[in-house]
C-alpha positions as CSV (number, residue, x, y, z in Angstrom):
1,X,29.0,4.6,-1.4
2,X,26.4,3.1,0.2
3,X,25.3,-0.2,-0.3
4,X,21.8,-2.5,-0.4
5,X,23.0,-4.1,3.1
6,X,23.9,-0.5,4.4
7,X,19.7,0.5,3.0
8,X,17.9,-2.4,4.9
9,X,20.0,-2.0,8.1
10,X,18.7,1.6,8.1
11,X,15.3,0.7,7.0
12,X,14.3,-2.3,8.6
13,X,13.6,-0.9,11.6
14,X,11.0,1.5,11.0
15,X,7.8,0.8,12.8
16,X,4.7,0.0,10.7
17,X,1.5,1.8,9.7
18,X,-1.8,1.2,8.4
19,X,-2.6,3.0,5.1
20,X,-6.6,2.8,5.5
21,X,-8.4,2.5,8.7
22,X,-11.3,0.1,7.4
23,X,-10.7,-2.9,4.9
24,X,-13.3,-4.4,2.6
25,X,-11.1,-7.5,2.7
26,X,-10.9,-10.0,5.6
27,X,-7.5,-10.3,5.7
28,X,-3.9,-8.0,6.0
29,X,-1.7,-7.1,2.9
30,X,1.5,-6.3,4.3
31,X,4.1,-4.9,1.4
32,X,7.9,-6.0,2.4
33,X,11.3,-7.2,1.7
34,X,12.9,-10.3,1.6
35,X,13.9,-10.0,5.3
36,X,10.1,-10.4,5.7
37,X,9.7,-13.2,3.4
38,X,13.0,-15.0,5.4
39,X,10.7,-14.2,8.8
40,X,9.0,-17.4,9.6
41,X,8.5,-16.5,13.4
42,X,6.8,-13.4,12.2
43,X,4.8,-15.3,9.1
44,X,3.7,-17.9,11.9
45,X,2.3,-14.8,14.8
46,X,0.8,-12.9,11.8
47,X,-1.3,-16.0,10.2
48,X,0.4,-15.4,6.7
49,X,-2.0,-17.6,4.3
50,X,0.1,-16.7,1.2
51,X,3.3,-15.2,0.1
52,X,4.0,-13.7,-3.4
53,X,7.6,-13.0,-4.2
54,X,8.3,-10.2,-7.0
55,X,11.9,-10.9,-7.5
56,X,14.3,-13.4,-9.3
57,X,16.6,-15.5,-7.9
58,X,15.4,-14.9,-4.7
59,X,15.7,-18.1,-2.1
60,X,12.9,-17.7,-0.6
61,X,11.3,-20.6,1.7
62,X,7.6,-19.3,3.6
63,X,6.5,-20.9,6.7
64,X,4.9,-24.7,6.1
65,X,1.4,-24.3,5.4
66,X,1.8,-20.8,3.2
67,X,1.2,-20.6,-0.5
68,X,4.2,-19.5,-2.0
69,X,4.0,-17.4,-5.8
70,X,7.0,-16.0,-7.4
71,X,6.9,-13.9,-10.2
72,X,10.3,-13.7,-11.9
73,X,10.6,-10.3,-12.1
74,X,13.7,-7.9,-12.4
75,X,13.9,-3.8,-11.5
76,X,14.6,-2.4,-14.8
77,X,12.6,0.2,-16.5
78,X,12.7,-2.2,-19.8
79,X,11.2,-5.0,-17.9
80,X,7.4,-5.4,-18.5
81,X,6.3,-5.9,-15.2
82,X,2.8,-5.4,-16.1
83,X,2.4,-8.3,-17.8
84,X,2.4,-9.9,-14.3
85,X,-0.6,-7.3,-13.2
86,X,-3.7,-9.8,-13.5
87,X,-2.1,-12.8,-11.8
88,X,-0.8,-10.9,-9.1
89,X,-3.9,-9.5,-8.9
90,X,-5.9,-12.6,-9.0
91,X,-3.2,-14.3,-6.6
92,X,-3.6,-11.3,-4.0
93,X,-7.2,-11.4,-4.5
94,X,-8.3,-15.0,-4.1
95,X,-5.7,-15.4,-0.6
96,X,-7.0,-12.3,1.0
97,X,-10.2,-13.7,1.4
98,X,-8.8,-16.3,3.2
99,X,-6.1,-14.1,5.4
100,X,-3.4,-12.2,5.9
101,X,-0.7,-12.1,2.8
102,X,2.5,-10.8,2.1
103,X,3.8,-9.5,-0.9
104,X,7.7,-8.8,-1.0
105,X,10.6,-8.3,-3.9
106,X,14.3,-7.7,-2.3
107,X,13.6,-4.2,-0.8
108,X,10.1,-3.7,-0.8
109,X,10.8,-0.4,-2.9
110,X,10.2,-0.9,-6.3
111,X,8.4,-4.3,-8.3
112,X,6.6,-5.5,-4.7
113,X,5.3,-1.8,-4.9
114,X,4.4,-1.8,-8.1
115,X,2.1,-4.6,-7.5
116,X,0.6,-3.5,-4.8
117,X,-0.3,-0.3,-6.6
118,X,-1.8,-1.9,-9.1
119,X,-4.2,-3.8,-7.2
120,X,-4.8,-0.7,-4.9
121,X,-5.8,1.2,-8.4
122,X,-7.7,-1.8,-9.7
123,X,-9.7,-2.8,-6.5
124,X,-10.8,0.6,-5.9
125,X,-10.6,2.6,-8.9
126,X,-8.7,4.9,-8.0
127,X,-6.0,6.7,-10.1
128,X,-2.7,6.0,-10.1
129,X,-1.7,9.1,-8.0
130,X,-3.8,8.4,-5.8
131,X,-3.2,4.8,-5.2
132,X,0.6,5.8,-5.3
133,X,-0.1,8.7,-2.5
134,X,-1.7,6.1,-0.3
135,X,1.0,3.7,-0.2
136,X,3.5,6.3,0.0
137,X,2.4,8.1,3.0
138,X,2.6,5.1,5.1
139,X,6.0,3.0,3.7
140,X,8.0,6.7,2.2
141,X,10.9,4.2,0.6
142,X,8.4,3.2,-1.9
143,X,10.1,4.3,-5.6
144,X,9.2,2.2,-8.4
145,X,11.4,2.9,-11.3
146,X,10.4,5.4,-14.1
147,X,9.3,1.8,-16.3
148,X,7.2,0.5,-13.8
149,X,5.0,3.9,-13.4
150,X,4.4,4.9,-17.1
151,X,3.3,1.4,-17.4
152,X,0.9,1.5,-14.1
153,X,-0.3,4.8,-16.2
154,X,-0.7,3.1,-18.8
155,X,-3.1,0.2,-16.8
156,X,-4.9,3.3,-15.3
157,X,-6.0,4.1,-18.7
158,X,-6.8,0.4,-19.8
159,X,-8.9,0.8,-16.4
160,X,-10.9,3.8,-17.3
161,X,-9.9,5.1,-14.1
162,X,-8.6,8.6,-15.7
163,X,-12.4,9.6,-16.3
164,X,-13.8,8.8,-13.3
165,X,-14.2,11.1,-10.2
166,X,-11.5,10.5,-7.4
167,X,-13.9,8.9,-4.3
168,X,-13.1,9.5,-0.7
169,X,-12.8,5.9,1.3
170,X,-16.3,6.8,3.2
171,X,-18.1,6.9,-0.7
172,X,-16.2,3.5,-1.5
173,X,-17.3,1.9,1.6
174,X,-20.8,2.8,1.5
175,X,-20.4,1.8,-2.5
176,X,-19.1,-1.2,-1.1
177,X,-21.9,-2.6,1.2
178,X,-24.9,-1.3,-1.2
179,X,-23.6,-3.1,-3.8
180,X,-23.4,-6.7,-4.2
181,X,-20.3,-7.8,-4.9
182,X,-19.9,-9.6,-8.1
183,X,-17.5,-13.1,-8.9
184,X,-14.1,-12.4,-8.2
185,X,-14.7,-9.3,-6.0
186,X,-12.9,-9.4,-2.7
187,X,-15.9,-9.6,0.4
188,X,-15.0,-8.2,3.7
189,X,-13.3,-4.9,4.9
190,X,-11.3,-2.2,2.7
191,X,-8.0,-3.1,2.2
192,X,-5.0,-1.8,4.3
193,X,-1.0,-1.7,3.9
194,X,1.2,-1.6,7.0
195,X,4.5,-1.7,7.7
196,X,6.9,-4.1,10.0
197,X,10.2,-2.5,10.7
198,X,9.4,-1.0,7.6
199,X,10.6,-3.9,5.7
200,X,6.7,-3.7,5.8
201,X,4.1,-1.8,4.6
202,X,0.5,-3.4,6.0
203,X,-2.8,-3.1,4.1
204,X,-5.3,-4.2,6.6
């Protein structure tokens, strides 16, 4: 059988990707695990302003200088995780103006993807699928449990984002600079997800 140790060995050293070329924000939203969250070295040579840690009873410990959010969250499919969705999103939202941030649960497959999903969907209104898609094709251990997706369908509803017509990332950028952004919207470039050993996922 194998085990969580026997996953990240295997995992950890993937290479990392962007998942869209341009960002609207100015800084870098990597998706990780803990190993990335343990990384100082790597926090410190990447500029990490903020961390936020979608996990309990992790001991984890960022870099002086970066803020630190935890969200005490288990991966169950009972576990409302999206009653966590607007902070994380407000979190994420707020530090990403300021720089690079890294959002992390122990594996970087299910809740710290979940999250980062979510804010995908919300900042661009997109669907779910195609938010999912996105991350997917560029960190493939993403899996959030069957919990976590019917209620990320659930927020795509609350959203409104079922009715509206799936834009490509050139209509969302050109959306993006003819329209003023209003309080609370993230200035800059469009947002990107890579990956570092593939503990990573990085949204530039």
């Amino acid at each position: 059988m194998r085990t969580f140790v026997d996953f990240m060995e295997k995992y950890k050293v993937v290479c990392s990707n962007v998942i869209l070329e341009n960002t609207l924000t100015s800084g870098t939203l990597y998706l990780g695990d803990f190993y990335a969250a343990l990384d100082k070295k790597w926090q410190q040579k990447h500029q990490l302003v903020a961390v936020l840690t979608v996990a309990k009873d992790l001991n984890i410990e960022p870099a002086q200088g970066i803020a630190h959010k935890v969200i005490d969250a288990i991966d169950d499919p009972s576990y409302d995780l999206s009653q966590h969705f607007d902070e994380c999103y407000e979190f994420m939202s707020i530090w990403l103006k300021r720089g690079p941030i890294l959002v992390h649960c122990a594996a970087g497959v299910s809740r710290s993807a979940a999250i980062v999903i979510y804010f995908i969907m919300r900042f661009f209104k997109w669907s779910y699928i195609k938010s999912f898609q996105h991350v997917k094709a560029k960190r493939s251990v993403i899996c959030p449990n069957e919990g976590f997706i019917r209620q990320l369908k659930k927020h795509e509803k609350l959203l409104g984002l079922v009715v509206f017509r799936e834009s490509t990332l050139e209509e969302e950028q050109k959306r993006q600079t003819q329209t003023k952004p209003s309080r609370g919207v993230i200035r800059g470039r469009s947002v990107v997800i890579r990956t570092q050993k593939q503990p990573l996922t990085r949204f530039k």
